[in-house]
LOGUMI-162120 format. One record per residue (C-alpha): residue number from 1; x, y, z. Coordinates in nm, 2 decimals. Layout:
N
k, X, Y, Z
NUM, X, Y, Z
...
END
This chain:
248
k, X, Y, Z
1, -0.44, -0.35, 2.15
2, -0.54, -0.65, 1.94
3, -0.64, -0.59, 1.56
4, -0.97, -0.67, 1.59
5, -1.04, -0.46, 1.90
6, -0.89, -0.13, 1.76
7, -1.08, -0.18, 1.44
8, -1.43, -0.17, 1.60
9, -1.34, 0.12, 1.81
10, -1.31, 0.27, 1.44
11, -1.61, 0.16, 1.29
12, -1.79, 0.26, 1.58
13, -1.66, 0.58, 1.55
14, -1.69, 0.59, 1.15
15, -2.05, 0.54, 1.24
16, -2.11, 0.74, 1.52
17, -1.95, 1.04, 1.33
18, -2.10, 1.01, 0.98
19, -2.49, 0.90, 1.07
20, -2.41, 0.54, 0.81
21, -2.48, 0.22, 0.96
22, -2.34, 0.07, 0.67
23, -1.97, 0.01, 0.76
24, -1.82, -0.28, 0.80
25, -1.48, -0.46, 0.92
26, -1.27, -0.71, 0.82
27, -0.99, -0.82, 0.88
28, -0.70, -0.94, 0.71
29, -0.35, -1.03, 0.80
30, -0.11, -0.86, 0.51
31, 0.20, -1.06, 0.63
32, 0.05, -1.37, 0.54
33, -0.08, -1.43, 0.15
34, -0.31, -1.69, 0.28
35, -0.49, -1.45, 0.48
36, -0.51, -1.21, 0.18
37, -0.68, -1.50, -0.04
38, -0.88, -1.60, 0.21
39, -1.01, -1.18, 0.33
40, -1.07, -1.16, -0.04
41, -1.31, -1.50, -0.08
42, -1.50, -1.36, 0.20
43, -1.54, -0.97, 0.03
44, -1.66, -1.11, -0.25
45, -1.89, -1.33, -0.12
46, -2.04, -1.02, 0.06
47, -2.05, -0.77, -0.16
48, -2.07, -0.72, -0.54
49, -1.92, -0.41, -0.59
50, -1.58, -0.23, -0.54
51, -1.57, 0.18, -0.64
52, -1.31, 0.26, -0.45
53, -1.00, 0.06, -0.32
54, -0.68, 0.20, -0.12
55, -0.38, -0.03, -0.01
56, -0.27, 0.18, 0.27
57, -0.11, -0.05, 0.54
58, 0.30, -0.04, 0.59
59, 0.54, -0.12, 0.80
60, 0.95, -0.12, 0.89
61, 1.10, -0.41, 1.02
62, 1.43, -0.26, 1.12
63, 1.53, -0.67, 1.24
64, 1.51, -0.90, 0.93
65, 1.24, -1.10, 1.00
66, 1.04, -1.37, 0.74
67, 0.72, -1.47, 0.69
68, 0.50, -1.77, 0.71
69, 0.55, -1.74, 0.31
70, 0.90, -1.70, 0.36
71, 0.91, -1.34, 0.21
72, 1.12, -1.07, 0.40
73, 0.82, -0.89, 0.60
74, 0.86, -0.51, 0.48
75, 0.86, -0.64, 0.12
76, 0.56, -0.90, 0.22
77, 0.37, -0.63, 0.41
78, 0.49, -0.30, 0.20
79, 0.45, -0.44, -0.14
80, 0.35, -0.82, -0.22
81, 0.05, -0.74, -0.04
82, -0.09, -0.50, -0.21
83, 0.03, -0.63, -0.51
84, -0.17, -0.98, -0.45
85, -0.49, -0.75, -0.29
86, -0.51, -0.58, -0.61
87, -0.47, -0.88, -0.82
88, -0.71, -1.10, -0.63
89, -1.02, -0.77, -0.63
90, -0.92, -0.68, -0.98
91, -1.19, -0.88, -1.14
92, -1.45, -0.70, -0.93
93, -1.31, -0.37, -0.98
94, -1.31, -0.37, -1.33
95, -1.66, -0.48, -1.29
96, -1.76, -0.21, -1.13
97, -1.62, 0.09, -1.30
98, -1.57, 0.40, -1.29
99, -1.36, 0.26, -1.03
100, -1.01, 0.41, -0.87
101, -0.72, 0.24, -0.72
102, -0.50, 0.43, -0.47
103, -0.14, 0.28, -0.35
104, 0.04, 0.48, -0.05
105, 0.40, 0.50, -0.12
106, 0.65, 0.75, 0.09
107, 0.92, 0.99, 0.01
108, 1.15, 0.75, 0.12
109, 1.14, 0.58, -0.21
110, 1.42, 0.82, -0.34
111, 1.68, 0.64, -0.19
112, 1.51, 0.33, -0.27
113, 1.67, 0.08, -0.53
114, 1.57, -0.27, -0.69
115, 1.81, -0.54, -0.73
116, 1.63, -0.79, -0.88
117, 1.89, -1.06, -0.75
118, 1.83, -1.00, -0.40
119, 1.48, -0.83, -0.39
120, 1.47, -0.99, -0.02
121, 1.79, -0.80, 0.11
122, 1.95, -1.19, 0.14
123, 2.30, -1.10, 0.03
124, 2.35, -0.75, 0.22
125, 2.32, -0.64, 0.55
126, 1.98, -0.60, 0.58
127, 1.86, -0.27, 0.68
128, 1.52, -0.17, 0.77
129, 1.51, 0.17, 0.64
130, 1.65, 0.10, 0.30
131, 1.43, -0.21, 0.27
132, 1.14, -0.01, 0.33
133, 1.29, 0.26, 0.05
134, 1.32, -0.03, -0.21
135, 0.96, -0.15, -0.07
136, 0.82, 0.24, -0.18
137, 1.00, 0.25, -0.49
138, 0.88, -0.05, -0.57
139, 0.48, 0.06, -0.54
140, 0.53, 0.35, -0.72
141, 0.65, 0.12, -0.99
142, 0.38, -0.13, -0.98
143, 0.16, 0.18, -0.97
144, 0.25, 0.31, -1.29
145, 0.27, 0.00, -1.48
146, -0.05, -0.12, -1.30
147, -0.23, 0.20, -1.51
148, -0.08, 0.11, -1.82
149, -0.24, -0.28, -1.76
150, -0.60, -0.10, -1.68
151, -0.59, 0.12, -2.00
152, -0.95, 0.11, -2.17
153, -1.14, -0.05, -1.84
154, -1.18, 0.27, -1.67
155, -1.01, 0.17, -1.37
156, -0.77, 0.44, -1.24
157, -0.43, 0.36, -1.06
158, -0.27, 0.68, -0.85
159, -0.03, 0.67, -0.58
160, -0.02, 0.89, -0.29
161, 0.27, 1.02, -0.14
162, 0.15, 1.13, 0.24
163, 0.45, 1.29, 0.39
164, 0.59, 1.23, 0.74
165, 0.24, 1.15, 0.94
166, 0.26, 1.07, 1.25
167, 0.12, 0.69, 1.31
168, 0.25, 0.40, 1.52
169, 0.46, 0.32, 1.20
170, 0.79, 0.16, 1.38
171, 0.64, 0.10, 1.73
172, 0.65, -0.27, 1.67
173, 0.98, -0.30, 1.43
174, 1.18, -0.50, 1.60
175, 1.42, -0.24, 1.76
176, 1.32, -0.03, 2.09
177, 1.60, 0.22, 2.02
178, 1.41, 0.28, 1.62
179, 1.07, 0.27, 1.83
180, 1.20, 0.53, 2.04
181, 1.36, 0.73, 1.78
182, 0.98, 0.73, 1.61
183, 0.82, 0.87, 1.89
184, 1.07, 1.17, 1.95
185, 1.03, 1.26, 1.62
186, 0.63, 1.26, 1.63
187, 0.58, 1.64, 1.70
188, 0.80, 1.74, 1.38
189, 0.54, 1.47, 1.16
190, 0.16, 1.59, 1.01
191, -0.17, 1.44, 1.16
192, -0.31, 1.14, 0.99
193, -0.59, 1.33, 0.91
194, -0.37, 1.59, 0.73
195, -0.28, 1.28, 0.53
196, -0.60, 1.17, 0.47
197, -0.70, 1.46, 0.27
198, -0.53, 1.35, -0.05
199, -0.63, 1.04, -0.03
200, -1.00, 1.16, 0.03
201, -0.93, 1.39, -0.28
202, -0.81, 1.13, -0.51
203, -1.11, 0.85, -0.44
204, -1.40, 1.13, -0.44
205, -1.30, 1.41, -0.63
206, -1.44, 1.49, -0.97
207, -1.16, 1.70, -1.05
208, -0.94, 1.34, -1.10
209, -1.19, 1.15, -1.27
210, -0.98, 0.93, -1.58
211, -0.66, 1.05, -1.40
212, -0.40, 0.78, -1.41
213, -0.03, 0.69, -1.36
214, -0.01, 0.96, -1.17
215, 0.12, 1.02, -0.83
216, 0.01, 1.31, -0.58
217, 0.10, 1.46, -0.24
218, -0.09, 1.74, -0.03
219, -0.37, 1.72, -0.36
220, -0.15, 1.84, -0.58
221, 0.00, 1.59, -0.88
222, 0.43, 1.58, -0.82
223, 0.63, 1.39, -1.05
224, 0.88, 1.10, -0.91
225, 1.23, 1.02, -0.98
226, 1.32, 0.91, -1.34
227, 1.41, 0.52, -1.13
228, 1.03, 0.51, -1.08
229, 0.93, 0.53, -1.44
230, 1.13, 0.30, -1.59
231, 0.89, 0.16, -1.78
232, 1.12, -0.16, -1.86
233, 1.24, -0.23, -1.49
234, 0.83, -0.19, -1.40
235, 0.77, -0.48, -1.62
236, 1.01, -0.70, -1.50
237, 0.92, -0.62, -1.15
238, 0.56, -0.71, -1.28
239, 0.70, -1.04, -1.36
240, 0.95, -1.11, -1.07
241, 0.61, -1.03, -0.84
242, 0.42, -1.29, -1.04
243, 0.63, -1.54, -1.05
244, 0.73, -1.50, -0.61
245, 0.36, -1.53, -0.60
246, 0.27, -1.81, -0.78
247, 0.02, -1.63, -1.04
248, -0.04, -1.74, -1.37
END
């Protein structure tokens, strides 16, 4: 079902469900850095204000595929897209604080490691699982050091980690045996609304208001691997981000 389709079956619904005409869709392709530019040109031509901003979207590409950029997709999609989103709509969230910024990473970052030499999986056999690992580790990084940046503007920066939820993460990675091996596994994995709930909790609730740095799963705040707060590694990940992006 195309993008655009599936996405006003969910407004729709959004509305139908809460009473609030005021919802809206866009759409942005996170593959392609273009498209991100261009998605954030229109926001902010529409609207002035940003509380609340979550980069959920992932994916596992478990054939090594590039992008239109030339990026490897799970790091384009996974993390240089959130990282750009976030630097393109930082102006207008620090604008409108209070404001809170939520990244989605995944357990999976524990086997995750950065080798800032071959962050595109060039020189090994690429696998998709452990590029999707370093991908995680990586937001959790970015995360951290992304609250560190916002001290004093009173813009928060958590990360989630949702558990196993069962989505159509994999259906489209490349591999039918992987796609396959998703969709056996689906009854052992929580609902998406289960999921949702901390990420609900974390853009709403009082109870986190000034928390940030941190990282939280099923509402409750979990600390991350000692790899994750490396506080000099998250600075030159800053950097080596910048610098494949082209920001000044």
């Amino acid at each position: 079902m195309h993008g655009t389709q599936r996405g006003n079956e969910a407004k729709e619904e959004i509305v139908s469900k809460s009473g609030n005409n005021s919802v809206d869709l866009m759409i942005c392709d996170l593959s392609s850095m273009e498209s991100i530019r261009r998605f954030v040109q229109e926001f902010k031509s529409k609207y002035a204000r940003l509380d609340v901003f979550v980069n959920n979207a992932g994916a596992i590409f478990f054939k090594r595929q590039i992008t239109a950029d030339g990026f490897e997709a799970t790091l384009a999609v996974d993390y240089l897209a959130p990282f750009l989103l976030t630097h393109e709509l930082l102006s207008i969230i620090k604008s409108s604080a209070p404001s809170r910024i939520i990244n989605v990473s995944s357990g999976a970052y524990k086997s995750g490691k950065i080798d800032f030499d071959d962050l595109q999986g060039k020189k090994k056999k690429y696998g998709g699982m452990r590029a999707y690992a370093n991908a995680k580790l990586m937001v959790l990084m970015f995360t951290y050091e992304l609250a560190r940046r916002l001290d004093g503007y009173g813009v928060t920066a958590n990360a989630v980690l949702p558990g196993f939820v069962a989505t159509n993460i994999g259906r489209n990675s490349g591999s039918r045996l992987q796609s396959l091996m998703f969709g056996l596994m689906r009854p052992f994995q929580i609902s998406a609304q289960e999921a949702a709930k901390t990420l609900v909790y974390l853009a709403s609730s009082k109870e986190v208001k000034g928390t940030t740095g941190k990282c939280f799963s099923r509402m409750k705040e979990i600390d991350t691997s000692q790899a994750s707060h490396d506080q000099q590694k998250q600075k030159v990940l800053w950097d080596t981000t910048t610098k494949l992006l082209g920001i000044l």
